[in-house]
BALO-117092 format. One line per 10 residues: for each residue x negated, y negated, z negated of N, C-alpha, C. Coordinates in pm, whole numbers. Example, Ala and Ser with C-alpha at 12.3 -4.5 7.8 and 13.67 -1.06 7.14 Angstrom:
REM residues 2
-1319/569/-780/-1230/450/-780/-1320/330/-780  -1285/225/-708/-1367/106/-714/-1290/-3/-787
This chain:
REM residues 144
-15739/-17782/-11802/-15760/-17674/-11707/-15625/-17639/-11646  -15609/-17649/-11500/-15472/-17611/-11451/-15437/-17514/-11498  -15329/-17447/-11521/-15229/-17361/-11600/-15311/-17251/-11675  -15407/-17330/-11734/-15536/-17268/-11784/-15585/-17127/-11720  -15536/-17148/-11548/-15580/-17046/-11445/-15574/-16897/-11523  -15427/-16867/-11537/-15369/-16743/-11624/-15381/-16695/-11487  -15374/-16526/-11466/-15389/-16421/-11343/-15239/-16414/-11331  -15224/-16321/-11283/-15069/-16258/-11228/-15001/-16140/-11363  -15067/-16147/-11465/-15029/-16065/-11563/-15009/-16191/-11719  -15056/-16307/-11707/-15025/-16444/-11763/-15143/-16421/-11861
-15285/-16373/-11813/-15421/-16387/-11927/-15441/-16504/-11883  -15522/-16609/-11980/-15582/-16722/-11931/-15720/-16699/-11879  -15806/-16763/-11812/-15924/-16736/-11777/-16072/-16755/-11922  -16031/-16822/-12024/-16076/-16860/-12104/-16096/-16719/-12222  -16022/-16673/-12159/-15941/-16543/-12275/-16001/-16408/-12197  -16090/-16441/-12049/-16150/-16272/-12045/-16279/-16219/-12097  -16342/-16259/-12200/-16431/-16197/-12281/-16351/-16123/-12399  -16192/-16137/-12409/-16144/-16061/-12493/-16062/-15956/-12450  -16075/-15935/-12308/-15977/-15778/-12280/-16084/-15692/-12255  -16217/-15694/-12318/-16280/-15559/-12287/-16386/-15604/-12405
-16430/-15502/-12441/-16557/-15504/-12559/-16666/-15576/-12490  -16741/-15628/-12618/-16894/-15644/-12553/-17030/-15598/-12515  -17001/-15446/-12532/-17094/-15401/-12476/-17047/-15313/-12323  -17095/-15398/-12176/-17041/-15327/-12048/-17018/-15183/-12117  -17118/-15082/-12146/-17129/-14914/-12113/-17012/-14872/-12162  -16958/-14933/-12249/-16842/-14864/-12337/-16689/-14927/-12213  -16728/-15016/-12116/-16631/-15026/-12035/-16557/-14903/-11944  -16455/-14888/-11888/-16394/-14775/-11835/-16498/-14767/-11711  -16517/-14676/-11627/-16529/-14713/-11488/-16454/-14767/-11372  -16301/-14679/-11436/-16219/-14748/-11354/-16098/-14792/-11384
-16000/-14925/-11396/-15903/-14916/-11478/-15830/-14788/-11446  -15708/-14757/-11531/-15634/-14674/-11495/-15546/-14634/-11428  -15523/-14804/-11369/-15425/-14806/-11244/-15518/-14802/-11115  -15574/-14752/-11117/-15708/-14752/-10966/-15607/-14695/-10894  -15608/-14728/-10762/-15562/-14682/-10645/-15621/-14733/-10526  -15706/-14638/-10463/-15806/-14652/-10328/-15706/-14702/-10228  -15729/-14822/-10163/-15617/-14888/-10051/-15666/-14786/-9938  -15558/-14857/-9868/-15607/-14774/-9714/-15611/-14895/-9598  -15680/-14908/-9489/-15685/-14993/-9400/-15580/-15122/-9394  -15456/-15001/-9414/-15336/-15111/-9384/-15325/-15207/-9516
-15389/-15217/-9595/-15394/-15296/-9688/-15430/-15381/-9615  -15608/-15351/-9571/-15679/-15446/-9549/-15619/-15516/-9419  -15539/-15471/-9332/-15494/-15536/-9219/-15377/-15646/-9260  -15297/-15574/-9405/-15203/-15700/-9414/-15283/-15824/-9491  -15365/-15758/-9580/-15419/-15877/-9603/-15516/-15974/-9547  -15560/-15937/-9434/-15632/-16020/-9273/-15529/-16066/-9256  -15393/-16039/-9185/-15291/-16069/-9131/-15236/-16242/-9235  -15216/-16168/-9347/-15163/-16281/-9395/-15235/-16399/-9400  -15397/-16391/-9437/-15459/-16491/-9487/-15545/-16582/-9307  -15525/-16482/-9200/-15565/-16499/-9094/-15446/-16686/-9068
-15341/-16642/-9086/-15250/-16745/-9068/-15288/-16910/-9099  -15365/-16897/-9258/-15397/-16997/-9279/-15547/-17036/-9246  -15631/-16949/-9169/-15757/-16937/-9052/-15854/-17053/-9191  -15851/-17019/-9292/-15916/-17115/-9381/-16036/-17063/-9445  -16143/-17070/-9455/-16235/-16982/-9541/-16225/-17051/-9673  -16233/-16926/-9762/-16172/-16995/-9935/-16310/-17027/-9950  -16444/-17036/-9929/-16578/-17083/-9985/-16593/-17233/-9914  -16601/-17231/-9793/-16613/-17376/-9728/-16523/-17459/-9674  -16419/-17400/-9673/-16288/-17456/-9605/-16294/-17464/-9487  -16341/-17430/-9410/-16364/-17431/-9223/-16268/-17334/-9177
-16223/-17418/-9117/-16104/-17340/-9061/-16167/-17234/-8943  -16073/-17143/-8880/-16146/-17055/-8792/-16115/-17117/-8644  -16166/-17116/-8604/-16194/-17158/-8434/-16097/-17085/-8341  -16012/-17108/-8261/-15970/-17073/-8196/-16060/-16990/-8070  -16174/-17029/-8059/-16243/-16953/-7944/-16316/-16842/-8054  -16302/-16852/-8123/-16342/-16760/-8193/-16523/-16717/-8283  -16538/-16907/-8228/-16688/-16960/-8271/-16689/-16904/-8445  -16628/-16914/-8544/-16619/-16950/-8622/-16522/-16813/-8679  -16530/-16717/-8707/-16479/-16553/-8707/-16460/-16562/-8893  -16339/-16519/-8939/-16352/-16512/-9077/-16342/-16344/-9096
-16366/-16320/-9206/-16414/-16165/-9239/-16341/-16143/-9394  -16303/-16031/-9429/-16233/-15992/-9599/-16370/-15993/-9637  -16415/-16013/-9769/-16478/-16003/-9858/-16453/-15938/-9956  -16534/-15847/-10045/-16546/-15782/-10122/-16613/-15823/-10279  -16504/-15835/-10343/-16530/-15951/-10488/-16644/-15829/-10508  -16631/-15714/-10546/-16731/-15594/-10596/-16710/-15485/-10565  -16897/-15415/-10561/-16850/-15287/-10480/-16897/-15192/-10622  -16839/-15063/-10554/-16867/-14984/-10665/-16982/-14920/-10648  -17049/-14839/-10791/-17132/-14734/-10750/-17169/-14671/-10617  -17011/-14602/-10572/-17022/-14507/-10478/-16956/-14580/-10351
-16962/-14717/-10338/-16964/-14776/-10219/-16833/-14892/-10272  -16833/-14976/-10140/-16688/-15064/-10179/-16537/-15014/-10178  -16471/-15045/-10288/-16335/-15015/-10354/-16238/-15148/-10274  -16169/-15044/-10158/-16055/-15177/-10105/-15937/-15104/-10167  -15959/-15219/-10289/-15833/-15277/-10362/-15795/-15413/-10346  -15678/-15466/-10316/-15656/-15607/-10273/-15695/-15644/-10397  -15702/-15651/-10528/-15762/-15757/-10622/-15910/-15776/-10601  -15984/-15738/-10503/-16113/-15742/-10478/-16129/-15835/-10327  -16021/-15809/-10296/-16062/-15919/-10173/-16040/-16084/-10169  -16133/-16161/-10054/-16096/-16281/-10036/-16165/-16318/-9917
-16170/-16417/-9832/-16169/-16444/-9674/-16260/-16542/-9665  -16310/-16514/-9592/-16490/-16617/-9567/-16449/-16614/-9429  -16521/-16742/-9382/-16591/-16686/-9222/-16727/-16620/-9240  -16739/-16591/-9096/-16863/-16532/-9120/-16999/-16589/-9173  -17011/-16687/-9139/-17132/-16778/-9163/-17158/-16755/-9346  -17074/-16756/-9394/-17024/-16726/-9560/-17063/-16654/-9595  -17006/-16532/-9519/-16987/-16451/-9563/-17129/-16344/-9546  -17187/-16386/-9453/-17341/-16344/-9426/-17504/-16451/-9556  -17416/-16538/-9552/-17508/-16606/-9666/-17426/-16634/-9807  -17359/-16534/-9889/-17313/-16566/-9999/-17411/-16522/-10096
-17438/-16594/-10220/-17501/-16531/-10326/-17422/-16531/-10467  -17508/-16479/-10562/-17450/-16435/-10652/-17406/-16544/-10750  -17472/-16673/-10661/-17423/-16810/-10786/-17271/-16826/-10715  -17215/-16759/-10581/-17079/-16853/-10521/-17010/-16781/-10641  -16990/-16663/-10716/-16872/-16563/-10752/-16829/-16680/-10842  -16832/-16766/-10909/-16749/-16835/-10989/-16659/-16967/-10887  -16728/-16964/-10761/-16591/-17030/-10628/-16477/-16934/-10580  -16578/-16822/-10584/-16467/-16750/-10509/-16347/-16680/-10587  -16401/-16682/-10745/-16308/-16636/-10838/-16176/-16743/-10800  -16248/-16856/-10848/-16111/-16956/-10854/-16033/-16919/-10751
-16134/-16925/-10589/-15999/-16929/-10487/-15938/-16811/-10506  -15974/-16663/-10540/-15886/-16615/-10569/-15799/-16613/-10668  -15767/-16675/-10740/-15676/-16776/-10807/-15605/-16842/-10723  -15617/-16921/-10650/-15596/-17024/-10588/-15480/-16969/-10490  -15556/-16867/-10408/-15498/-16823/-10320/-15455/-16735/-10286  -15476/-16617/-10338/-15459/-16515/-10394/-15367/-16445/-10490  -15296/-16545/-10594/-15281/-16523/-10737/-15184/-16461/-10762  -15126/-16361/-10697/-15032/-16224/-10706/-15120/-16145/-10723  -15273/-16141/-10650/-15318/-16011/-10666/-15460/-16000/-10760  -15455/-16129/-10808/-15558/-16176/-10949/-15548/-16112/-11050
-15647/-16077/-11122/-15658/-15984/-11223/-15771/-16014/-11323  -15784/-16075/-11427/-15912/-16097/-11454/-15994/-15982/-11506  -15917/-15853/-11586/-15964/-15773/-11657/-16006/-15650/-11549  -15923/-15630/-11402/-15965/-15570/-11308/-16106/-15620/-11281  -16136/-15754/-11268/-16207/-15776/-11150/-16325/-15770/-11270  -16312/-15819/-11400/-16422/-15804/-11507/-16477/-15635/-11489  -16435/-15525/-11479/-16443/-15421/-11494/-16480/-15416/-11368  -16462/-15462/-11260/-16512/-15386/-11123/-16651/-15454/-11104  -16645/-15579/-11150/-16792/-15670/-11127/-16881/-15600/-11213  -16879/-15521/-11324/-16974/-15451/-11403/-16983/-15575/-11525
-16969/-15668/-11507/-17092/-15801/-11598/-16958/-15846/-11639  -16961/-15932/-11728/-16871/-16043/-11801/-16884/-16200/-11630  -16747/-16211/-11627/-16711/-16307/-11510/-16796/-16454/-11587  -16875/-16513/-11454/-16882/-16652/-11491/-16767/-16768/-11469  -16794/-16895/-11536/-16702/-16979/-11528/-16671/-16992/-11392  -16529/-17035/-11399/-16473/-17099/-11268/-16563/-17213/-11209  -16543/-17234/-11100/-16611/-17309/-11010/-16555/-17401/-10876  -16477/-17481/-10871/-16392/-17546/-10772/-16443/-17563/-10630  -16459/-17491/-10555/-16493/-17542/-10419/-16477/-17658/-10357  -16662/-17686/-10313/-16700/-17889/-10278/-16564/-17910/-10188
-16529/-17835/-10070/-16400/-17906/-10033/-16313/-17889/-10053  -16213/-17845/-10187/-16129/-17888/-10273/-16097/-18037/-10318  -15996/-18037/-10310/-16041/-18226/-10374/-15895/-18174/-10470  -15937/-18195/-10630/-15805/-18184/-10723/-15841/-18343/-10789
């Protein structure tokens, strides 16, 4: 397993059924470092990932005429609506991002790994998804 896909805090991915108990209810609601972003989050992080015009689910790049529109995504929303925290985001086009289901979250984990992996968190994103994370999942146009 590449660098046994450790987050930005050096957990391995193999190792997140052990930073939180097993029963969800007894989970926090929110870690303790929660901090509600504000737009300009979400604009630097468009900004940056706009550059590489790549959608992390299909790899289609974005269109210059603008056929082909990529959008932030939201790894999980909360109760009381979606939480923009950059460890929750990642970049689809639209086409994706209008037909994603609940089997992609183990692609889109990786790419956020992948691409992302300053702002990877496994024990955040375990706690914001509600559920225990499924296995990683390599996206078909990846070639490792």
């Amino acid at each position: 397993m590449k660098e046994h896909y450790r987050d930005r805090r050096g957990i391995a991915y193999a190792d997140r059924h052990t930073l939180v108990s097993l029963c969800a209810a007894d989970w926090p609601k929110y870690p303790p470092r929660v901090r509600r972003d504000t737009h300009g989050e979400q604009r630097a992080f468009h900004g940056r990932f706009r550059v590489a015009r790549c959608c992390w689910l299909c790899g289609v790049a974005q269109a210059t005429d603008c056929s082909r529109q990529h959008e932030l995504h939201h790894l999980a929303a909360g109760s009381r609506g979606r939480s923009h925290e950059r460890e929750l985001f990642t970049y689809l086009c639209k086409e994706c991002h209008q037909n994603i289901t609940p089997d992609d979250l183990g692609k889109l984990l990786w790419a956020k790994w992948e691409f992302d992996h300053e702002y990877c968190d496994w024990e955040f994103l375990t706690i914001r998804h509600g559920h225990r994370l499924p296995d990683l999942e390599t996206p078909s146009w990846i070639d490792i």
